[in-house]
C-alpha positions in Angstrom: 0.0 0.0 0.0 1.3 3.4 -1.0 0.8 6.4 1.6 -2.2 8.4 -0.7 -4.3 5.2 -0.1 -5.9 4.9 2.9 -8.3 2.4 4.1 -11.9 3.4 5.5 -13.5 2.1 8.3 -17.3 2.5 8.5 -18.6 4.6 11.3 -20.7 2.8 13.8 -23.6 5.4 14.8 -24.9 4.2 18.5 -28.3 6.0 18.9 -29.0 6.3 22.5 -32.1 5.0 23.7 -34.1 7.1 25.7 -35.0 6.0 29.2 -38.1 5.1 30.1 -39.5 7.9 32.7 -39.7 6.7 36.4 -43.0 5.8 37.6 -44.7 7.4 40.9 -47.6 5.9 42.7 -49.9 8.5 44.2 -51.3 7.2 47.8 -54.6 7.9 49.8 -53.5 8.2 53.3 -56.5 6.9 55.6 -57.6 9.4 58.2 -61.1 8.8 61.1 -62.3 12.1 59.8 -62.9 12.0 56.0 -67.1 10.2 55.3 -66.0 7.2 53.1 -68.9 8.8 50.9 -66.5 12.0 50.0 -63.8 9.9 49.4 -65.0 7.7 47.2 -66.0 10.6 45.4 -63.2 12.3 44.9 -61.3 9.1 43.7 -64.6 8.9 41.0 -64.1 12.9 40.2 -60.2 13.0 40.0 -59.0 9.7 39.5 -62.1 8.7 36.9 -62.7 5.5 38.8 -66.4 3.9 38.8 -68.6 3.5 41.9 -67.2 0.1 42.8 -63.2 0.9 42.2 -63.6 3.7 44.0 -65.2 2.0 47.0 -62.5 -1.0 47.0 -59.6 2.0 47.2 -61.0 3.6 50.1 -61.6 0.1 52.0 -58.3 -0.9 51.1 -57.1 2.3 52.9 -59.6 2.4 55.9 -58.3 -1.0 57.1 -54.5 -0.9 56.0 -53.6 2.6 56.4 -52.8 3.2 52.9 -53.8 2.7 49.4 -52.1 2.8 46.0 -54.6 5.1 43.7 -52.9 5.2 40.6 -49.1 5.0 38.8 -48.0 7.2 36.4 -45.5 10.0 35.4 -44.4 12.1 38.1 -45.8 15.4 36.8 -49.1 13.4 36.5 -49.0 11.9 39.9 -47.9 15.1 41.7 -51.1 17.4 40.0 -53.6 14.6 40.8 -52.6 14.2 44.3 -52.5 18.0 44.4 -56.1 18.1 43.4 -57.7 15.7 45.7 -56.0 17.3 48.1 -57.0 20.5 47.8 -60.6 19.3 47.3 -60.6 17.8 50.6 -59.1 20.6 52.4 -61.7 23.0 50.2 -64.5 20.8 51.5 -62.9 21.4 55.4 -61.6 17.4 55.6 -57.7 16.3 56.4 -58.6 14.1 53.1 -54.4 13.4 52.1 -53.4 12.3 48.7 -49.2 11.9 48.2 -47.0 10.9 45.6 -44.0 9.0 45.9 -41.4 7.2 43.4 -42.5 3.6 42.6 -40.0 1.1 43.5 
């Protein structure tokens, strides 16, 4: 081989792939002060459940303390707990909706 001839190499293009976004689970925290008849409407208002979902969710945090409402993206999660939240607190009830990262 002479010096003005030079051998290519192909270029190997490595296309990052994109990460899938972290999932956050957004909790009903039970509380002795909230009717179980608000609650399950605010899960039906916010959260788009039916009668029956709803009812299951708010058992399931009446006798275990907590209940996981729903996992999605964090800005999703954060603005729905918001939400219920605030409707509870605008309705004069310590009705608590968090989000937290999924594990």
């Amino acid at each position: 081989m002479t010096d003005s001839d030079t051998a290519l190499k192909p270029k190997t293009v490595t296309k990052p792939k994109p990460e899938r976004p972290r999932l956050y689970k957004v909790l009903l925290l039970n509380d002795d002060y909230t009717p179980r008849e608000f609650v399950t409407m605010v899960l039906k208002a916010v959260f788009r459940m039916s009668e029956e979902t709803g009812y299951r969710v708010m058992m399931t945090a009446h006798k275990f303390g907590t209940a996981v409402v729903v996992v999605c993206t964090r800005d999703i999660a954060e603005t729905k707990a918001k939400e219920a939240t605030d409707l509870g607190k605008e309705a004069g009830f310590p009705l608590m909706f968090t989000a937290e990262p999924e594990e």
